[in-house]
N, C-alpha and C positions, 0 to 999 in steps of 0.2 A: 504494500500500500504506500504510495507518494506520504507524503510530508503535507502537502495541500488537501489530500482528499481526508488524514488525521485532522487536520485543525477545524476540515468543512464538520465533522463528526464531532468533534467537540465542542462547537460552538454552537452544532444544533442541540445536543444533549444542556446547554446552558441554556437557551434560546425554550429548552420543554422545562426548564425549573430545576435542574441538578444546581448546586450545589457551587462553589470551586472547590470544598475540601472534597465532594463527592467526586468528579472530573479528576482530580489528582488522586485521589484513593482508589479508585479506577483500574491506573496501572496498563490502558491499553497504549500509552505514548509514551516516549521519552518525556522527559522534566520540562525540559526546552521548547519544545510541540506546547507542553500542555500550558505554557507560560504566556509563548507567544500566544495561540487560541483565546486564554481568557483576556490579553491584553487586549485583542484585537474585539474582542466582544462587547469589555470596555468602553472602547474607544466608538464603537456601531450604535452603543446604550446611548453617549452624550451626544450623538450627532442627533439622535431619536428626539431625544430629549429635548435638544435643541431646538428642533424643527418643529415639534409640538408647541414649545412657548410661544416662537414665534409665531405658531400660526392661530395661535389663541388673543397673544396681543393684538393681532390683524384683526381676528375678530371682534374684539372687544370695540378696539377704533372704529369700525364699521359701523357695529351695531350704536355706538353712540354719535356717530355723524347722521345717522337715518332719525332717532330720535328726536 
């Protein structure tokens, strides 16, 4: 198995509610795999996150320019 098609699985397994101590207790990647994956999970959470505020604040502005 690639290195990419590992972290695609470990991100999904974070992405269905594992854990990171569960991901690492695992045991099906190297350390490294499993490091980078939840970084990179991370990092997919705050742009989430991000893009939600933003488009809440949009809303908000809208909904009180129509009022």
């Amino acid at each position: 198995m690639t290195e990419n098609t590992l972290k695609t699985q470990l991100k999904q397994l974070l992405n269905r509610g594992y854990s990171e101590i569960d991901v690492l207790n695992l045991g099906i990647a190297p350390k490294h795999l499993i490091d980078q994956a939840i970084s990179e999970y991370k990092a997919d959470q705050r742009i989430q996150d991000q893009t939600l505020s933003t488009q809440h604040n949009q809303a908000s502005f809208a909904m009180r320019l129509g009022g």
